[in-house]
N, C-alpha and C positions, 0 to 999 in steps of 0.2 A: 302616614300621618305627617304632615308637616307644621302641624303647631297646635296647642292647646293640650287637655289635660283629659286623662281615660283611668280607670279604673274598671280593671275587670276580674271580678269575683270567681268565672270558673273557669276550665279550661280555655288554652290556645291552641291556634292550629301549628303544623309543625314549622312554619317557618315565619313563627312573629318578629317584626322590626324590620324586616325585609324592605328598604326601601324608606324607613325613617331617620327623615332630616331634620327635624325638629316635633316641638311639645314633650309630653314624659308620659310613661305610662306605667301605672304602677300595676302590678300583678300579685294575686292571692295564691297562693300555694303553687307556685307556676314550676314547670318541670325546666330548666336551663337546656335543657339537649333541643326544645323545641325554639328557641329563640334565636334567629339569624344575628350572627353574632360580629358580621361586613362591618354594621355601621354605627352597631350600641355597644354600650356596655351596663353589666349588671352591676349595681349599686344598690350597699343598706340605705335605709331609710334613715337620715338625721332629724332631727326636733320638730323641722318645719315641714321634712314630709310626714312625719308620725299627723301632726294635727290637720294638716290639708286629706291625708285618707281618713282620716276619723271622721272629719267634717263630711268628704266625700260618703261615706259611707252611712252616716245619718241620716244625710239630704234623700238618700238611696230610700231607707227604711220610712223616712214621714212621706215621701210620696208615691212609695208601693207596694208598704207594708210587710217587704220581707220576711220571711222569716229566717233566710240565710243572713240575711243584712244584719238582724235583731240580732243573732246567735254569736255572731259577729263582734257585735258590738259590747255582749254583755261579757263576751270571755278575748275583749283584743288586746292581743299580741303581734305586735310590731315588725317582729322577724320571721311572720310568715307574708307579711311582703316583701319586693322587691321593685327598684327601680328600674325603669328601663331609659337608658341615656341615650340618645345620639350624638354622639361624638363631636361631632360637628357644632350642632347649634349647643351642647357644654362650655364652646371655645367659644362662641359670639356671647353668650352670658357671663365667662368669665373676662371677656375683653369689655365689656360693656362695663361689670363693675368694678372693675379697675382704674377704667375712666371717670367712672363717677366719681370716684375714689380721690380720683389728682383731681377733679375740679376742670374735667374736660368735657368736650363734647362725644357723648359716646356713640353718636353714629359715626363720626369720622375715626373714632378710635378702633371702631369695628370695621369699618369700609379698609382703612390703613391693614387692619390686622389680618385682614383676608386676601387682601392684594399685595402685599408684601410684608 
């Protein structure tokens, strides 16, 4: 995956993240020994991932009627996801709001921060 946003409800195979440079993925009861662990790392869910999976997984339920998704949703518990980071694009989103931050330009602030 190199960008945007996954959520997946059941099993991974054994070597998820293999090869992700960017987006996030968030996982439901996900086993850590199956997670290639090169270029992510595992992360709880803060505020703003609680309510991006909730939403996530609503959208899931009104357009397929889950009933994993329902089950889900009617007993959610936040710490049986997890995040899955790439290291890398963590460090362009923290270089980026740091720029925002001073009142800079944040692609140069990222371009700078990657290249030297």
């Amino acid at each position: 995956m190199t960008g945007g946003t996954v959520l997946i409800l059941g099993p991974t195979g054994r070597n998820f993240g293999a090869g992700m440079s960017g987006g996030v993925a968030y996982l439901y009861n996900a086993d850590p020994r199956r997670i290639n662990m090169a270029m992510v790392d595992l992360e709880p869910l803060d505020d703003e991932d609680v309510a991006r999976v909730r939403a996530l997984v609503t959208r899931h339920v009104e357009e397929t009627e889950s009933a994993v998704g329902q089950r889900l949703l009617e007993n959610f518990d936040p710490s049986a996801f997890m995040k899955v980071m790439p290291r890398d694009y963590k460090r362009v989103l923290t270089l980026r709001a740091e720029a925002l931050a001073r009142g800079e330009d944040p692609v140069m602030a990222v371009m700078g921060g990657i290249h030297g």
